[in-house]
N, C-alpha and C positions, 0 to 999 in steps of 0.2 A: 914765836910763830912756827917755827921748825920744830918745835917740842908738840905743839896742836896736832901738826899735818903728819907725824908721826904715829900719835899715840888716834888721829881719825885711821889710817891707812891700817896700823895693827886691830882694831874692834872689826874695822869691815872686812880685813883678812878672818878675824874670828867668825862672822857672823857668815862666809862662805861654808865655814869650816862646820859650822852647827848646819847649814843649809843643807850640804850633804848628809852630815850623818843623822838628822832629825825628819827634814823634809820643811817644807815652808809653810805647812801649815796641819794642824790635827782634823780638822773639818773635813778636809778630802779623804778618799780612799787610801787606807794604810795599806802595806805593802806586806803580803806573807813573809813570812820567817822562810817557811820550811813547805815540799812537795805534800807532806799532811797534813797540813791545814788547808791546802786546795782541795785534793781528794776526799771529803768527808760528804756526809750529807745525802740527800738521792734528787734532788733538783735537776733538768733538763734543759729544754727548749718551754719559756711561759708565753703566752698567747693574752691579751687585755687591749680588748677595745675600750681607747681613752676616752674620759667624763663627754657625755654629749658629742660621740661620736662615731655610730651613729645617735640623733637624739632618740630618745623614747616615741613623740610624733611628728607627724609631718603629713601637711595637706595634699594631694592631689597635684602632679603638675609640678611639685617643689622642690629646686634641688637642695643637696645637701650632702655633706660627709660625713666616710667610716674613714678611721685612720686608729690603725692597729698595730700596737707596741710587740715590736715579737724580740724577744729577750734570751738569751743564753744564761742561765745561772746556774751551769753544770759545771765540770771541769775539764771537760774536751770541746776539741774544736768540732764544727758540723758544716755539713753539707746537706741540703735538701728542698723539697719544694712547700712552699704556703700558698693556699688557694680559699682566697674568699666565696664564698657558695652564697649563690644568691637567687631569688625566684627570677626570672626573666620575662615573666605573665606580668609581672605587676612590679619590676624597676628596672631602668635602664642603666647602665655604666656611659659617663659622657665622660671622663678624664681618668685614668689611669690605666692596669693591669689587674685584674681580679687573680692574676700568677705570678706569684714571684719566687727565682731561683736564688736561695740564700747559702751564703756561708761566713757562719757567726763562729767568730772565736770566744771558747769558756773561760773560765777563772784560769791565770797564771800567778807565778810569782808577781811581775808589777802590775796586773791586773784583776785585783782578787773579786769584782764585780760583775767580770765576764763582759761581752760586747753586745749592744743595742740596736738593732735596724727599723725602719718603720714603713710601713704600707698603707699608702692614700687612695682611696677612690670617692668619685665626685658619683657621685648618683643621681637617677630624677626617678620621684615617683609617676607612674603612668595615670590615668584617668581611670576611675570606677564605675564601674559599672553604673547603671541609670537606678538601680533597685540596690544597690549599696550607699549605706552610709559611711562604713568604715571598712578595713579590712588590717589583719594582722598578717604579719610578714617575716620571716626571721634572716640574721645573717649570718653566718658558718666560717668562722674560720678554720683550714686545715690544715697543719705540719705534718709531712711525713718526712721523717731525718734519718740518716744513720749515726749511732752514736754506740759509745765503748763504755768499759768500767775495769777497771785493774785494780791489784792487790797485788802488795809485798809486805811480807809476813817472815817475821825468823820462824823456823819448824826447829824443832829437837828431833834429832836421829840419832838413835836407841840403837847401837850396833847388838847390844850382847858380850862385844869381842873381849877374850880375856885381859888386856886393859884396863874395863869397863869397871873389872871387879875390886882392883889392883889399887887404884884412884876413884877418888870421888867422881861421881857422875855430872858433867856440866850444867843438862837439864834433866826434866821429864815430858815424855809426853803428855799432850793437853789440848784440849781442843781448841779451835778457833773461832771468834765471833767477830761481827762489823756490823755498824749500823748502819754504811754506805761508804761508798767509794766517789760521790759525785757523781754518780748520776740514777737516773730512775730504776734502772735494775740491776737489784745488789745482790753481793754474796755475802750471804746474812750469817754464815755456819760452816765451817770445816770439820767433818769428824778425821780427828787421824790415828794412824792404826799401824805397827810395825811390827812385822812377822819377821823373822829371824828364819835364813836360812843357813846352808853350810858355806857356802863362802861370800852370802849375801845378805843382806836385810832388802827384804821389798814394804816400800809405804803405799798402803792405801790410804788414799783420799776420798771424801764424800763429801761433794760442794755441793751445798744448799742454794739458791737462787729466788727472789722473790721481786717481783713487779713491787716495788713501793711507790710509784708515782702514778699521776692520775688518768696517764694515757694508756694506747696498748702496744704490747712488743709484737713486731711480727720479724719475720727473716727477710735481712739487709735484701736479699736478692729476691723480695713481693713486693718493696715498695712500689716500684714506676708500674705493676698490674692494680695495686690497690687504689692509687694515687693519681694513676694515669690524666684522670678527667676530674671532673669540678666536683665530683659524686665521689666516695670511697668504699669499696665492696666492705661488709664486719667483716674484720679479722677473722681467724677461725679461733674454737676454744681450744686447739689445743696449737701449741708453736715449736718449733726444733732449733734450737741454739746451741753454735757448736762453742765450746771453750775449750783455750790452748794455756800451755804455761811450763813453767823446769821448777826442776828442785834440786835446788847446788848444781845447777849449773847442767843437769839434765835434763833432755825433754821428756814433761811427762803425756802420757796416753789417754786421753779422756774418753770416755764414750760424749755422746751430743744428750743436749740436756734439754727433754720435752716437759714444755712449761705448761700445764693444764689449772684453768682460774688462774692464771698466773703466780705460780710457782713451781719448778721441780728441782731434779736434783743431777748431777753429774757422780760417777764415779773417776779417780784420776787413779793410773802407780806409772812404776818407772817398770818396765816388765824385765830390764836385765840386771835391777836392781840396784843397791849403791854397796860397797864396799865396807868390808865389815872387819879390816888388818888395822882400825882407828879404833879408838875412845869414842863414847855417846859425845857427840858436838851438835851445835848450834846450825842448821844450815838454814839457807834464802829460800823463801818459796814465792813464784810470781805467778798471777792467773791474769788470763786476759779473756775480752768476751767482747764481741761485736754485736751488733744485733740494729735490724730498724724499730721507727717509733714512731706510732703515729697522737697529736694532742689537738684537741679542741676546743673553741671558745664561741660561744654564738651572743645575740646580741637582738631582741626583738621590736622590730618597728610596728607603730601604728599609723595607719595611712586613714586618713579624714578625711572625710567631701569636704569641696568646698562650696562655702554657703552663698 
């Protein structure tokens, strides 16, 4: 008996021990490794009004719900406003908020799915007109958010310095590429470039930038004029984005990066340059970029007489 309650107490001591280091089950959300497998991708803030809801039709007089999934599957946290738009000629809101103030956390380490909120409203259709049989009607949903993207990158810094010639070279210079950073406006291209001065190397940078996601970027500080009301002003075509960031550990200079169709470009250096008494070595390069966003999803009803 003592041999049983032994040899049960050691499997269940084991089966904690796998419980931590496995998880309890494969089905659920695995759990990233590492901060690069969060940051990939160009995904944001999603918008999806769920199956039959709002339905496709609906009589005269009828209520019924929109209830609208608004989802984070970027890799930063947000803050921002959703505003359902709706006709008010032709539906009422009898239960909820047609505004809601959000802040959705993104993909982390334990949460590589990002976080989920959802927005209900009860509606009734009005009465049609007496010479109407039908009418169409659409619903609007609107995000505008603020939301980031970063990069960390090893650079090669190319001193020149008599050293350089003395020893093998650690790298070379080479440009940079990314197909996203998590979220919808990425830095798609680095050109880099190392001019050799006499007691300096200066790096130019050229960061490329591109809208790859389905909404539009404007500048964090247009949202609440764009957004303010149930209506959203168009964006303008062209947008100014400032981006900041260091290279080993200095900060670099960027000019602001105006985004026309959505893309343009940044130029970065470090203007007092880096130190050139080393060896070509490996240094960090970090870029960071703020920016708002705004995304939409609509959803269009049919209103029917009733017979």
């Amino acid at each position: 008996m003592r041999m049983y309650m032994t040899t049960s107490k050691t499997l269940i001591a084991g089966c904690f021990v796998l419980f931590f280091l496995f998880g309890c089950s494969s089905s659920g959300p695995s759990i990233a490794s590492s901060l690069e497998d969060i940051r990939t991708g160009t995904a944001g803030l999603e918008l999806e009004f769920q199956e039959n809801s709002p339905p496709q039709e609906v009589f005269e007089d009828e209520l019924f719900f929109a209830r609208l999934m608004i989802a984070n599957k970027g890799a930063y946290d947000l803050n921002g406003i959703v505003s359902i738009i709706y006709n008010d000629g032709v539906l009422d809101v009898e239960e909820g908020d047609p505004r809601k103030l959000v802040r959705i956390r993104g993909r982390s380490l334990g949460n590589p799915l990002g976080e989920t909120e959802y927005m209900n409203l009860k509606l009734r259709a009005k009465d049609l007109n007496i010479q109407q049989e039908s009418q169409r009607t659409t619903l609007t949903a609107l995000a505008c958010y603020v939301y980031e993207s970063s990069l960390q990158e090893e650079i090669c810094i190319e001193t020149d310095s008599p050293q350089s010639f003395v020893t093998e070279k650690a790298c070379e210079t080479k440009d940079i590429s990314s197909s996203g950073q998590g979220g919808p406006l990425v830095i798609t291209r680095i050109e880099v470039e190392m001019r050799s001065e006499e007691r300096a190397v200066i790096p130019y940078l050229t960061v490329h930038l591109a809208n790859q996601g389905e909404g539009e970027v404007v500048r964090a500080d247009a949202l609440n004029e764009l957004c303010s009301g149930y209506a959203a002003t168009s964006p303008s075509q062209e947008t100014l984005i400032s981006i900041d960031g260091t290279l080993s550990g200095h900060r670099l200079d960027c000019s602001p990066v105006l985004l026309e169709q959505g893309k343009g470009e940044a130029r970065c250096t470090v203007p007092e340059g880096l130190p050139r008494n080393f060896a070509t070595y490996v240094g960090s390069l970090e870029l960071h970029i703020s920016y708002g966003y705004t995304a939409t999803e609509s959803r269009e009803v049919l209103i029917k007489k009733t017979r």
